[in-house]
C-alpha positions as CSV (number, residue, x, y, z in Angstrom):
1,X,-63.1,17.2,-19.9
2,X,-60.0,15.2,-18.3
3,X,-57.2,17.8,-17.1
4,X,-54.5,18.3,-19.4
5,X,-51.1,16.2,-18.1
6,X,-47.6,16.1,-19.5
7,X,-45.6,12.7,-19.7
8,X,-41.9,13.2,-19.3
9,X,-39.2,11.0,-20.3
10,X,-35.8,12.5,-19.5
11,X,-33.0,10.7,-20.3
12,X,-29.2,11.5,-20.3
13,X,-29.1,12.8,-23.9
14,X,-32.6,14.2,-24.3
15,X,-35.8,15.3,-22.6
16,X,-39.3,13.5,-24.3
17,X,-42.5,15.0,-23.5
18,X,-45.9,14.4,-24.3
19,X,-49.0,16.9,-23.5
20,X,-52.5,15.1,-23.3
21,X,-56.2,15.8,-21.9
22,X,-57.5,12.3,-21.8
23,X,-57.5,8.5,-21.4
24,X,-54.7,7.8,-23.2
25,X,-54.1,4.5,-26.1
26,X,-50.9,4.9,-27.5
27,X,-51.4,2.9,-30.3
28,X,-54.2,4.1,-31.5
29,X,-54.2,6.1,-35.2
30,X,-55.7,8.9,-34.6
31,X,-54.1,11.4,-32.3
32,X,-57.0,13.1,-30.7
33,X,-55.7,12.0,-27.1
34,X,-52.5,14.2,-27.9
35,X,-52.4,17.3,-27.6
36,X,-48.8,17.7,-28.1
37,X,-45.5,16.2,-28.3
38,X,-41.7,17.2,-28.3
39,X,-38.1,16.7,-28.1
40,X,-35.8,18.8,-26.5
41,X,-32.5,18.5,-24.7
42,X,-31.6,16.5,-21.7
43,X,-33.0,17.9,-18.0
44,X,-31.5,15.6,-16.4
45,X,-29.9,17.7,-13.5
46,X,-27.1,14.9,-12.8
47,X,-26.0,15.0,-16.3
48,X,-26.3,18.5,-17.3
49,X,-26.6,20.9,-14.2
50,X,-29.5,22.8,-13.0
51,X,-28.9,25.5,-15.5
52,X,-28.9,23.5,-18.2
53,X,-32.3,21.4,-17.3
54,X,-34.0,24.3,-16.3
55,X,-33.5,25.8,-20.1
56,X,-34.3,22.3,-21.6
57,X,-37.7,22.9,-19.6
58,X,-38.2,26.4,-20.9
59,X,-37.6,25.5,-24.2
60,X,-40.3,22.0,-23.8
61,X,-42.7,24.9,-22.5
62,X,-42.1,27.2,-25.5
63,X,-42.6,24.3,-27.8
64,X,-45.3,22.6,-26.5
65,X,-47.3,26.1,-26.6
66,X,-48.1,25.5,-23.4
67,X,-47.5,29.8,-22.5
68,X,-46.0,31.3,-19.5
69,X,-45.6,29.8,-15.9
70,X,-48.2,31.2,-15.1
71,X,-50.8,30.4,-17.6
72,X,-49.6,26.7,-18.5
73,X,-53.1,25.3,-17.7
74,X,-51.1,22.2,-17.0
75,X,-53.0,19.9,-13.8
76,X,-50.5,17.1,-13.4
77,X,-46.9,16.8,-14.6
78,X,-45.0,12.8,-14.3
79,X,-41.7,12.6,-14.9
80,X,-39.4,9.3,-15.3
81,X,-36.1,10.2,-14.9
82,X,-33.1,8.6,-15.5
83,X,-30.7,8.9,-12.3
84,X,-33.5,9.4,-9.9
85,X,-32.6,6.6,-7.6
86,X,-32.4,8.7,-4.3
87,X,-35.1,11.2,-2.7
88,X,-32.8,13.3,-2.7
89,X,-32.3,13.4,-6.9
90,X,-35.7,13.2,-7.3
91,X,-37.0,16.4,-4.7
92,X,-34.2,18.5,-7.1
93,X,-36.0,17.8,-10.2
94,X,-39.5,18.0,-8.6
95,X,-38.7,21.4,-7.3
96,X,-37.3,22.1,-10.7
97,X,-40.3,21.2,-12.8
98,X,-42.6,23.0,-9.9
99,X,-40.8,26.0,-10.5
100,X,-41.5,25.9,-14.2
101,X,-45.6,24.9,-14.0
102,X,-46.3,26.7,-10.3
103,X,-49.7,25.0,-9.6
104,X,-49.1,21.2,-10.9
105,X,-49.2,18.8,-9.2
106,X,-45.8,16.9,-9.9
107,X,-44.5,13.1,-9.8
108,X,-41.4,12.6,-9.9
109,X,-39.9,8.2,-10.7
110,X,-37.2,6.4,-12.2
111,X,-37.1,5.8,-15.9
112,X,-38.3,2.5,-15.0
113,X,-41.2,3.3,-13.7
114,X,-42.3,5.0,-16.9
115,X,-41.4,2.1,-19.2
116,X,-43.7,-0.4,-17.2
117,X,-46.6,1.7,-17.6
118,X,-46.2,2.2,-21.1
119,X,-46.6,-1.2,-21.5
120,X,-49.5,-1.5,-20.0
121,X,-47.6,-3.7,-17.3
122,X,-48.1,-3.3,-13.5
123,X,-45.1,-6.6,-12.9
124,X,-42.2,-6.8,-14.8
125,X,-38.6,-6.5,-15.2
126,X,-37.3,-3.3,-17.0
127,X,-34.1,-3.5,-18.8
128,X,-32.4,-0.2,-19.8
129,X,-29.2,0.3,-22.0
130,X,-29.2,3.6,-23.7
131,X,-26.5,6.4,-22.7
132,X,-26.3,4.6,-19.8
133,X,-27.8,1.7,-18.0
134,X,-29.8,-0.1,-15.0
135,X,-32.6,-3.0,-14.4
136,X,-35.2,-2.3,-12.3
137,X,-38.3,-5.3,-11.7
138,X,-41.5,-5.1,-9.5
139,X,-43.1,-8.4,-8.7
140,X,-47.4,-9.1,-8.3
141,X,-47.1,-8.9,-4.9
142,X,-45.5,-5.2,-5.2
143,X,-42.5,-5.9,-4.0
144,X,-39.3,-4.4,-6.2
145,X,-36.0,-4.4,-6.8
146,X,-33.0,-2.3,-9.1
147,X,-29.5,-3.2,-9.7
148,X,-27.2,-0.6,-11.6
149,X,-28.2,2.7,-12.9
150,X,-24.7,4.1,-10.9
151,X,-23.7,6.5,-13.9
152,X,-20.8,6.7,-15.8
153,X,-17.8,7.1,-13.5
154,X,-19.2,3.6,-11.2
155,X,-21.0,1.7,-13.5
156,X,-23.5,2.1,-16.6
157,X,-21.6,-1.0,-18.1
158,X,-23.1,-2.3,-21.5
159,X,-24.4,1.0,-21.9
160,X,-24.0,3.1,-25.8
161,X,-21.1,5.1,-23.6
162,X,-19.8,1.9,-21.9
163,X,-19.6,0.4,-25.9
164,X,-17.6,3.2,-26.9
165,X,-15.3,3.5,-24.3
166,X,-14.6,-0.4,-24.9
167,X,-14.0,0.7,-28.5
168,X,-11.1,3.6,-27.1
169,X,-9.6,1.3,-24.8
170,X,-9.1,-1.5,-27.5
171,X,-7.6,1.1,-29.8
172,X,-5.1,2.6,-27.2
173,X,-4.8,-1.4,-26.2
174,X,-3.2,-2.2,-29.8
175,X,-1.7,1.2,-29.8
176,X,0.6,-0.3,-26.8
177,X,1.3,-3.7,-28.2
178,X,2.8,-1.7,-31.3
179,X,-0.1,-3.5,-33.8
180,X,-1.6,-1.5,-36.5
181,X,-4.9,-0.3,-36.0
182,X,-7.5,-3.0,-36.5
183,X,-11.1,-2.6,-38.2
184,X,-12.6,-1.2,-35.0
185,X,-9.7,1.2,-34.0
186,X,-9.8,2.8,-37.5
187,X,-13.8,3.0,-37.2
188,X,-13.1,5.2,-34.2
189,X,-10.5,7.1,-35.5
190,X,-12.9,8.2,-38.2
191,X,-15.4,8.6,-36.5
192,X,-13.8,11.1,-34.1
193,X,-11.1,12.9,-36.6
194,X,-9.0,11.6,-34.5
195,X,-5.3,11.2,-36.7
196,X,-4.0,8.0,-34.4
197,X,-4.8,6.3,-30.9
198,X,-3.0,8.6,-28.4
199,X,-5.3,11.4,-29.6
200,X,-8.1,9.6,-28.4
201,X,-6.7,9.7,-24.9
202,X,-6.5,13.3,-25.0
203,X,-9.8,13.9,-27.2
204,X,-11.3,11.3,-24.3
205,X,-10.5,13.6,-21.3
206,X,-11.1,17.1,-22.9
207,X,-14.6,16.4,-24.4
208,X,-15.9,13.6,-21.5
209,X,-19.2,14.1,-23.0
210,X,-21.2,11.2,-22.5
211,X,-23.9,11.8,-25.2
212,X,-21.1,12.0,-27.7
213,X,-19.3,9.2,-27.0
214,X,-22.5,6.8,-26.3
215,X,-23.7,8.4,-30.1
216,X,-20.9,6.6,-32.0
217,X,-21.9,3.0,-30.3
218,X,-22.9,2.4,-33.8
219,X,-19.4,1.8,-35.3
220,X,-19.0,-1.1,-32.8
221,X,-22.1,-2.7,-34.4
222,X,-21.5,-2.2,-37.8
223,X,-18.1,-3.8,-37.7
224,X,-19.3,-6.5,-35.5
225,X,-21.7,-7.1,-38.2
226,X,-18.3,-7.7,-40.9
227,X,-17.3,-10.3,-38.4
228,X,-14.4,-8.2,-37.0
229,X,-13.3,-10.1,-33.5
230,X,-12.8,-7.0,-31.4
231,X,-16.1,-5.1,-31.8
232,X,-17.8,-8.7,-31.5
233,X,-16.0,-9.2,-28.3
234,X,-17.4,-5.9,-26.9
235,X,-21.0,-6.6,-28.4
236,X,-20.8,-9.8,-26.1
237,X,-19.3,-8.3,-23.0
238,X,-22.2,-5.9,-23.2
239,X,-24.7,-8.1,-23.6
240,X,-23.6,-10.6,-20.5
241,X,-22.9,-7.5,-18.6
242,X,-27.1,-6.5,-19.3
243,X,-28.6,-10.0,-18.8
244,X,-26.6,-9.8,-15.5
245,X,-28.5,-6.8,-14.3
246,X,-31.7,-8.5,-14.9
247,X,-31.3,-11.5,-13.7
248,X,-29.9,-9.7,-10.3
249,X,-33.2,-8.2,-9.6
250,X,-35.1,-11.1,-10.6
251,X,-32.9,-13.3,-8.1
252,X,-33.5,-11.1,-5.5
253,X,-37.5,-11.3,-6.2
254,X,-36.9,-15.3,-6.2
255,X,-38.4,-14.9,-9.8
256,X,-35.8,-16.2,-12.2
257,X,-37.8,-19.5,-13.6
258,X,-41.0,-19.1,-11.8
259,X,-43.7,-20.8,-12.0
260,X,-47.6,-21.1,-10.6
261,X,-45.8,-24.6,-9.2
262,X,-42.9,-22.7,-7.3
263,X,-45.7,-20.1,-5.7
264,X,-44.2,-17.2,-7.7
265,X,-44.9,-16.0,-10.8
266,X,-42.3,-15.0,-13.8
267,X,-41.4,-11.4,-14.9
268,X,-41.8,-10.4,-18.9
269,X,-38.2,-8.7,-19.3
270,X,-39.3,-5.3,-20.8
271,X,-36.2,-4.2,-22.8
272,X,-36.0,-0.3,-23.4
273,X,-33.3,2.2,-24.5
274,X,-31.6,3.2,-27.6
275,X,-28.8,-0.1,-27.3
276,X,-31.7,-2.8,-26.9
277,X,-34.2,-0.9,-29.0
278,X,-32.2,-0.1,-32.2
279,X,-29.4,-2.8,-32.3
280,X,-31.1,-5.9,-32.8
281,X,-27.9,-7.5,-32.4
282,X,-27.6,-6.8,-28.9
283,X,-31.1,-7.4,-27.9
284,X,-30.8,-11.0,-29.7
285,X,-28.0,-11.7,-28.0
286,X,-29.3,-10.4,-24.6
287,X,-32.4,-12.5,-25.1
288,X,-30.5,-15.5,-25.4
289,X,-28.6,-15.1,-22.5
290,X,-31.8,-14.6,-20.5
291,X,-33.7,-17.8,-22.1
292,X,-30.7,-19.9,-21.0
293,X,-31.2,-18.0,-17.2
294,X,-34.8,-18.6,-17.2
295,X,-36.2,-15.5,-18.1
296,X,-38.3,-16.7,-20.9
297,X,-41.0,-13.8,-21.7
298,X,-39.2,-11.3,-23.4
299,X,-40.3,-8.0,-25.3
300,X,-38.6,-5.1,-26.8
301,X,-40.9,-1.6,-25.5
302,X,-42.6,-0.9,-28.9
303,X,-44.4,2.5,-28.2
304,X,-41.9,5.6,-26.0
305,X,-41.8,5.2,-22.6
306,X,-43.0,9.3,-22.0
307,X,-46.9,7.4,-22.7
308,X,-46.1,5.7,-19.6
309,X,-45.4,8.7,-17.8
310,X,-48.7,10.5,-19.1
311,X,-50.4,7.2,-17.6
312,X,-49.2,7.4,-14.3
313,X,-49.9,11.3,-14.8
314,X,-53.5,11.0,-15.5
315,X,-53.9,8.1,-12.9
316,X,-52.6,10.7,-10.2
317,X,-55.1,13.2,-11.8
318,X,-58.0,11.3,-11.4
319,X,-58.9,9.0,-7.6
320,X,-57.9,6.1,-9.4
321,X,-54.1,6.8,-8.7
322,X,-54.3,6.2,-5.4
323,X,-55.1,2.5,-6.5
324,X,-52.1,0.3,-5.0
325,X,-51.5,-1.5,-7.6
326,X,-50.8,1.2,-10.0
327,X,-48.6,3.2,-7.4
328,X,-45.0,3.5,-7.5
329,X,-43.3,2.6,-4.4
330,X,-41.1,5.7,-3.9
331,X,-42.2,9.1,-5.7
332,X,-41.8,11.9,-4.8
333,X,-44.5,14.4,-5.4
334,X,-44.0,18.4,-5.2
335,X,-46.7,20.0,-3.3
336,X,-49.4,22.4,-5.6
């Protein structure tokens, strides 16, 4: 019997994980392979504190019926987390998760790393725009390469929060020049219970939340949709500011336009996240942007990323994770 592994997925908003005990096919109908399979909230320890991700773990445990620490039976534990760019991140969150299942062995990647795999890809550019955002690509030969991914306060631009806060700043924007509120500005307002623009600013700074604000990324959409100039403005801004990330890290892997003539090879631009995933309008426009930049092989992730993190888990379970090909260049594993 193959050792029972959990897939993590934790993202700024929410923590995904998946329990299995064998060779995993995600698409497949029946659900044999899983054992099983919940939501909980975010452990990411930038976003939430240590406090906070070390309950979201307890209650994952709980829920997965996986028992006590010391009885979890678990042999392997992957997680791709979001914000886990340094060793530093990722050695808090291994020693984290090896304080909840003593006696696993635990992995520890960027949310990138996870997505890849759950495409079945071992090259490709990853393109990220949920709560926040980042590109990260990894070519045949191995090589790789990331470009944003710097949180909230430095970056995360065309992100669900980076939309929103658009949206604010637009409606304190009119709110200066003395013009009524516009389609967008009164989507906001409603959104927020907010009565008029100035109590944005101080709802803005007393709940900085950035699972809140990236959550009503929606109303931009929806009155983008009704042709409303504003909200289109900032569903293009976000879009250029996304096909910019990937084509960065594909410049710096000398694979934008490759070809078998040019001795490289070109990426497939994986796009993942809540943004790209659920607002076709954004993907489209994204995917445009990339055609025109020559990135032409372009896919939305279609199964969640936490099965790529139970297939990197089982891979380090078995000897065939030490295969180079399927190895991440910078984990960080916890010892048993």
């Amino acid at each position: 019997m193959m050792p029972l592994v959990l897939g993590l997925d934790i993202g700024g908003s929410k923590t995904h994980a998946i329990l299995a005990r064998n060779a995993v096919n995600h698409k497949a109908d029946d659900g044999a392979q899983r054992v099983s399979e919940v939501s909980v909230g975010s452990a990411n320890i930038t976003s939430v504190g240590e406090p906070a991700a070390s309950a979201a773990l307890d209650e994952l445990a709980i829920r997965l019926g996986v028992g006590t620490r010391e009885s979890h039976g678990i042999h392997t534990v992957c997680a791709g987390a979001a914000g886990a760019d340094t060793a530093g991140s990722r050695e808090r969150l291994a020693a984290l998760l090896s304080r909840r299942f003593p006696g696993a062995r635990i992995q520890v990647v960027h949310d990138t790393r996870i997505i890849l795999a759950a495409a079945g890809l071992d090259a490709g550019t990853v393109l990220i725009s949920g709560t926040g955002s980042a590109a990260w690509a990894r070519n045949v030969e191995g090589s790789e390469a990331r470009a944003g991914g710097w949180g909230f306060l430095l970056g995360d631009e065309g992100s669900g929060y980076a939309i929103t806060r658009s949206a604010v700043r637009n409606a304190l924007a009119e709110h200066d020049r003395g013009q009524p509120a516009g389609p967008l500005s009164a989507s906001i307002l409603e959104e927020t219970g907010a009565a008029e623009p100035p109590a944005l600013l101080d709802l803005f700074y007393r709940n900085p939340e950035r699972r809140y604000w990236a959550s009503l990324a929606g109303a931009v959409f929806a009155d983008a949709a009704l042709g409303d100039g504003s909200s289109t403005a900032i569903v293009e801004d976000a879009a250029e500011q996304l096909a910019s990330l990937a084509v960065t890290v594909n410049q710096r892997l000398g694979t934008v336009g490759g070809t078998a003539a040019t001795g490289t090879a070109a990426l497939p631009v994986l796009m993942a996240g809540g943004m790209l995933v659920n607002q076709p309008a954004l993907a489209g426009r994204v995917r445009k942007l990339l055609e025109r930049r020559g990135l032409t092989d372009i896919r939305v992730l279609d199964c969640a990323p936490a099965w790529g993190a139970v297939q990197l888990a089982l891979e380090l379970a078995s000897p065939r994770a030490h295969h180079a090909a399927r190895q991440p260049k910078n984990p960080v594993h916890a010892p048993a």
